[in-house]
C-alpha positions as CSV (number, residue, x, y, z in Angstrom):
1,X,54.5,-26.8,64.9
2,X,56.3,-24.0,63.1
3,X,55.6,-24.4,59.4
4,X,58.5,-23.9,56.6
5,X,58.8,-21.9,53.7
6,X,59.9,-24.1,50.6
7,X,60.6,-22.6,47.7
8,X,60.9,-23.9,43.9
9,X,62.8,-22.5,41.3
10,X,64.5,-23.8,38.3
11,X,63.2,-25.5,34.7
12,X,61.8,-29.1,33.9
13,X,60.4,-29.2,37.9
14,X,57.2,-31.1,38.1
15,X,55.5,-32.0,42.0
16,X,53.1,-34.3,43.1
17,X,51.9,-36.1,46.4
18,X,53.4,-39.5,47.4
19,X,52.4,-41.0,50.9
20,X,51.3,-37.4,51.9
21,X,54.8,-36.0,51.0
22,X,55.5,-33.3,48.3
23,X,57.5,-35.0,45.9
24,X,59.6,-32.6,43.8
25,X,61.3,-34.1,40.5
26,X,63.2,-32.3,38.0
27,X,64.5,-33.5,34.5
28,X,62.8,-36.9,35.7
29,X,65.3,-36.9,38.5
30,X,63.8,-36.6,42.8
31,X,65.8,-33.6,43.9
32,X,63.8,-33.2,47.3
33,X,60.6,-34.4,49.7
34,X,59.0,-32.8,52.4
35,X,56.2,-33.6,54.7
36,X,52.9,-31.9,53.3
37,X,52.0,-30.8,57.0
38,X,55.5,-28.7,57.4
39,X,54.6,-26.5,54.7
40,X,53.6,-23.0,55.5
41,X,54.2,-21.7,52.3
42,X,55.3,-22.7,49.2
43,X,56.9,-20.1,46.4
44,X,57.0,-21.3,43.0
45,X,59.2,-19.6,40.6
46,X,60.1,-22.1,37.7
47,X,58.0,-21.1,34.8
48,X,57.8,-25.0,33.1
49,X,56.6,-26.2,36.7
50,X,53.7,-28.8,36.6
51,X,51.4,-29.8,39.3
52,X,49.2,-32.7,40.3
53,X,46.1,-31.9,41.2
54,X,46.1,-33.7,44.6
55,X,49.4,-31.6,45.7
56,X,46.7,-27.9,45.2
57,X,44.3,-30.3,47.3
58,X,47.0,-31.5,50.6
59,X,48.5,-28.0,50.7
60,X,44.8,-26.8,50.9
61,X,44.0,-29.2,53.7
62,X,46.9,-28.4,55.4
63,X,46.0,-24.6,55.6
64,X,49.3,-23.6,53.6
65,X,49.9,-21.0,51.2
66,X,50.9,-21.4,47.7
67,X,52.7,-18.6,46.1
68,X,53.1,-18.4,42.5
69,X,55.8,-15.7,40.7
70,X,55.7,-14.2,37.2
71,X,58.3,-13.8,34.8
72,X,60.4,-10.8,36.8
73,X,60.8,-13.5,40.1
74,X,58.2,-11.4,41.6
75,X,54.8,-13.1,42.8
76,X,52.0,-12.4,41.3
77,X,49.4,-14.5,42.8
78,X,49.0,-17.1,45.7
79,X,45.9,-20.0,46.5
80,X,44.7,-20.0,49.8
81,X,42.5,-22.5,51.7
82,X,38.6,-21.1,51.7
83,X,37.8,-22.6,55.5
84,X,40.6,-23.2,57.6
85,X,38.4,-22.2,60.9
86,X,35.5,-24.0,62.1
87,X,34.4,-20.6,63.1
88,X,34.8,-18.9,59.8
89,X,31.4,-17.8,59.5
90,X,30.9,-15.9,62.8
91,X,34.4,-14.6,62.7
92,X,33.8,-12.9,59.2
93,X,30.6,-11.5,60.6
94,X,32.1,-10.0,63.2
95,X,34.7,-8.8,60.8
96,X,32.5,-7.2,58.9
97,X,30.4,-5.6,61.1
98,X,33.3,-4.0,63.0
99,X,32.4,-0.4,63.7
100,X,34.1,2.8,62.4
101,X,35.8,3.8,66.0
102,X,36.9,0.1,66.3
103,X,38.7,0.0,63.3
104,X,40.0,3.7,63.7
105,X,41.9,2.7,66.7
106,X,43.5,-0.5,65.5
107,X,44.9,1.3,62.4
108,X,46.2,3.7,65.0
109,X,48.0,1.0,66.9
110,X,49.1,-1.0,63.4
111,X,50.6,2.6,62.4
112,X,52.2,3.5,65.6
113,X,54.1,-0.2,65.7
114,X,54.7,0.3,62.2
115,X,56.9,3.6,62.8
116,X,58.2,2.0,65.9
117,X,59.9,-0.6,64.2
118,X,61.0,1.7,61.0
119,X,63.4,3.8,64.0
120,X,64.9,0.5,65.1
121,X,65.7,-0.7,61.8
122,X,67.2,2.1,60.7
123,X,71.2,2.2,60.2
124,X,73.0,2.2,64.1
125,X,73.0,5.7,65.7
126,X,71.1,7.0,62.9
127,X,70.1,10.9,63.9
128,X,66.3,10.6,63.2
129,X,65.5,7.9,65.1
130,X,64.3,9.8,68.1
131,X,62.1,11.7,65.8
132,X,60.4,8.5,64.4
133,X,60.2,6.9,68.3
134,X,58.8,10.5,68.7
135,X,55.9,10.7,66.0
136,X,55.0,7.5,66.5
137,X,53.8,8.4,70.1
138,X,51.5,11.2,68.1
139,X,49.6,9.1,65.9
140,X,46.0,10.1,65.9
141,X,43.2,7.5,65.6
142,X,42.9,6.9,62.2
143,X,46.4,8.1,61.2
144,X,44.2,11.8,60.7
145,X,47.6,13.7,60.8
146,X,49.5,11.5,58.3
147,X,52.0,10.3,60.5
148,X,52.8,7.6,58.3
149,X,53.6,9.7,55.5
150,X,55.4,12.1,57.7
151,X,57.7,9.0,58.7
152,X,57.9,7.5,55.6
153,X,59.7,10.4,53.9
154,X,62.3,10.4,57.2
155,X,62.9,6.9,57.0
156,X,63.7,6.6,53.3
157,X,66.0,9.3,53.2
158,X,68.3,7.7,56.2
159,X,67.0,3.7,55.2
160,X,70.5,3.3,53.2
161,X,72.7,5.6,55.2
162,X,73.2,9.2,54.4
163,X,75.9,8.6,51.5
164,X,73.2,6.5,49.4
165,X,70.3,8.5,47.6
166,X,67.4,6.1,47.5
167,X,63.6,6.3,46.7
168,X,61.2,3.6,47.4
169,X,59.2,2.6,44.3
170,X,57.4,-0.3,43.2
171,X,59.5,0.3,39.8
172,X,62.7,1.4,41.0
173,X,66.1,1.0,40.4
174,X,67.6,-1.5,43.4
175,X,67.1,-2.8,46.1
176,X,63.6,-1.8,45.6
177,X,63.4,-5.3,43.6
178,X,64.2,-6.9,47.4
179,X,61.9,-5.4,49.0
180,X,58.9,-5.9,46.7
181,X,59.8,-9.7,46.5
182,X,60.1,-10.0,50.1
183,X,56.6,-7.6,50.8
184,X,55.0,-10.1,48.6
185,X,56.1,-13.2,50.3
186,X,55.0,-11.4,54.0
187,X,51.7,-10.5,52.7
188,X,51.2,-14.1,51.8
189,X,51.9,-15.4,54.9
190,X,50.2,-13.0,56.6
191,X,47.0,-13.7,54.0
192,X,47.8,-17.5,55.2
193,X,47.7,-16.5,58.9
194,X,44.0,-14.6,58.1
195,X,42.1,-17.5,56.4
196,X,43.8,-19.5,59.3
197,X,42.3,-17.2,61.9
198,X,38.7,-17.4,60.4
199,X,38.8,-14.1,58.8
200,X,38.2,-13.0,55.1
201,X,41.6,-11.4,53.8
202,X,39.5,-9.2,51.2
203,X,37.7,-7.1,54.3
204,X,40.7,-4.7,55.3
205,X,40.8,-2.3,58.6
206,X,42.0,0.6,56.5
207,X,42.8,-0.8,53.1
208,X,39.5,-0.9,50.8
209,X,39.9,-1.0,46.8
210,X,37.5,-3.3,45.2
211,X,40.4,-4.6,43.1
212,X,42.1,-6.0,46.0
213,X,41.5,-9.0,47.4
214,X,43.9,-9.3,50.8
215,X,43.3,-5.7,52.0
216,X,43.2,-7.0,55.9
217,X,46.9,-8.4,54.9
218,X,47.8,-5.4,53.1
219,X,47.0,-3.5,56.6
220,X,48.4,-6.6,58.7
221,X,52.2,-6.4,56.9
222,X,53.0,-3.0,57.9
223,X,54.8,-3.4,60.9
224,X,56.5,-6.6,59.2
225,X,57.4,-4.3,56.2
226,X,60.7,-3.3,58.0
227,X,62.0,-7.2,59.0
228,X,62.2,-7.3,54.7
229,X,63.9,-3.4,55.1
230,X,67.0,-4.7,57.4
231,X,67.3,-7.9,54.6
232,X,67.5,-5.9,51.8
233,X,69.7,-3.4,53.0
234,X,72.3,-5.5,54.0
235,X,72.0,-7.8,50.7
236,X,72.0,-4.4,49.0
237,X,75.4,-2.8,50.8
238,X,77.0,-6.1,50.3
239,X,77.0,-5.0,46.7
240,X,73.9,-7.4,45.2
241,X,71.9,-6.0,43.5
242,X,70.4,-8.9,41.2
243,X,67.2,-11.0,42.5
244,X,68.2,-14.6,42.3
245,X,67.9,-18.0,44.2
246,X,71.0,-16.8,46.4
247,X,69.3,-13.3,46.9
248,X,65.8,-14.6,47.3
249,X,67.2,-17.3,49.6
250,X,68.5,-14.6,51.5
251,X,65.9,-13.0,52.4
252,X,63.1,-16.3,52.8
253,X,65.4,-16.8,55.8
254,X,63.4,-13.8,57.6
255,X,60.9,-16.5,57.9
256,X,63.4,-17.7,60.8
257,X,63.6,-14.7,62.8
258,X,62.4,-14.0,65.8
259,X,60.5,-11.1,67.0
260,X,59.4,-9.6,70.4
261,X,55.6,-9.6,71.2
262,X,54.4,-8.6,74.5
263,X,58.0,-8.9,75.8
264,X,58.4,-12.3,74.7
265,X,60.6,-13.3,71.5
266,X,58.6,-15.9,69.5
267,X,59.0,-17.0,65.6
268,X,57.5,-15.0,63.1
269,X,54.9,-17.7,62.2
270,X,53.6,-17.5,65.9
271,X,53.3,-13.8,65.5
272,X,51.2,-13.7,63.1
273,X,48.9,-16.0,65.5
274,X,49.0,-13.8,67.8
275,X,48.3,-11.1,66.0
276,X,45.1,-12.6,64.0
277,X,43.5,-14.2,67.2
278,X,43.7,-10.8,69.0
279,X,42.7,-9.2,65.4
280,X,39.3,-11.5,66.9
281,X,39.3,-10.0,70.0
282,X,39.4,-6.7,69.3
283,X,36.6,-7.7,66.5
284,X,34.2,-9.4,69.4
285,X,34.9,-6.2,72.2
286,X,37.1,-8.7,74.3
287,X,39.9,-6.3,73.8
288,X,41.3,-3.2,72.4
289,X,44.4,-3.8,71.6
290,X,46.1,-5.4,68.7
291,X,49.4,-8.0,69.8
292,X,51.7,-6.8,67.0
293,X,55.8,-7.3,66.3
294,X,58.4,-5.3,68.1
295,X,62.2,-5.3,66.5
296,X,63.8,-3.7,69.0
């Protein structure tokens, strides 16, 4: 079953569990209900909301996501289920013991995919997309050349179209607000997909700062990061610049798209299956190859 994304927003909202159904009230009056099992994740951004406890406990137990959001619109933390795998134990052993080459190649592959997909989404016709088709092919294990920098610069300059200055910053001026709001909400469904899988989100192929608890996700969204880019540009060029429940409705409906993986188009949720259970393969020696997103 393909889980939904349900998100919260407004003042005076309280939820609570009826009959295994997320009841959602506001100003004493039922404004929605949706089956506890449908919910993949659910984004909270009303700052009055109040919770029952057993709601915290059925998401849990359905192995959802809960994604909370600060002042700014912008999350700022999520709850995740601590054993959604009967096999959690092994699978984080396995994790962790991963050798150096191992995880060398995979971030090769995650970077390679991850400039793949930066090309396609850039702007029809654009002139450097052949470039970035071409540097992704270059990627060294490990990234040792700093192909991803290399592409990063490329792709920014061209991301808006060459008559729009733009630089990507977690602080800047918009549509950088899209992006981090829509990064966030990936990286939480990716985190979702991990504990899923049996894996520890905290223990990351690249990605290590003892600060950071969902380094494996941070690694994981990369070659998502440009289904949010394509969103955001086009909310951005159709002159919004403000992030609000239209906006952030907007782009929650990437949730919806479909992606190609191994030739195949398949709902994102699915991809991030695929992607985690061959994250386990590659983990175990079964295989050396990562199944990650294609946008083409």
């Amino acid at each position: 079953m393909i889980k939904r994304t349900v998100e919260v927003s407004g003042y005076n909202i309280a939820l609570y569990l009826e009959n295994k159904q997320l009841m959602v009230m506001q100003d004493n009056v039922l404004t929605g209900q949706i089956p506890a099992e449908d919910i993949g994740i659910l984004i909270v951004d009303a700052p009055t909301t109040t919770y029952s406890h057993s709601v915290v406990v059925e998401l849990m137990k359905q192995e959802s996501a809960i994604v909370l959001c600060g002042e700014e619109h912008l999350p700022v933390g999520q709850i995740l289920p601590c054993a959604a795998n009967s096999l959690q134990a092994q699978r984080i052993m396995a994790q962790a013991s991963a050798p150096l080459p191992v995880r060398k190649r995979l971030w090769r592959q995650i970077i390679q995919a991850k400039i793949r997909n930066q090309a396609s989404a850039l702007p029809e016709n654009c002139e450097v997309q052949d470039t970035l088709f071409s540097l992704a092919e270059r990627v060294r294990s490990d990234d040792a050349d700093g192909a991803e920098a290399s592409a990063a610069r490329l792709y920014w300059r061209f991301w808006l179209g060459e008559e729009h200055e733009f630089l990507r910053r977690r602080d800047g001026e918009p549509p950088n607000n899209f992006l981090n709001y829509g990064y966030m909400v990936m990286r939480a469904a990716i985190a979702r997909a991990i504990v899923a899988a049996g894996f520890s989100p905290s223990l990351g192929i690249k990605h290590h700062n003892r600060y950071d608890a969902f380094c494996l996700a941070d690694d994981l969204l990369e070659p998502f990061r440009p289904l949010v880019d394509i969103i955001a540009r086009e909310l951005f060029l159709s002159g919004d610049s403000e992030l609000n429940k239209e906006t952030k409705s907007e782009l929650l409906s990437l949730f919806s798209n479909m992606v190609t993986v191994e030739g195949n188009k398949v709902p994102l949720f699915v991809a991030f299956e695929r992607m985690t259970a061959s994250l386990e393969a590659c983990y175990t020696g079964k295989a050396k190859k990562l199944i990650l997103p294609e946008i083409l």
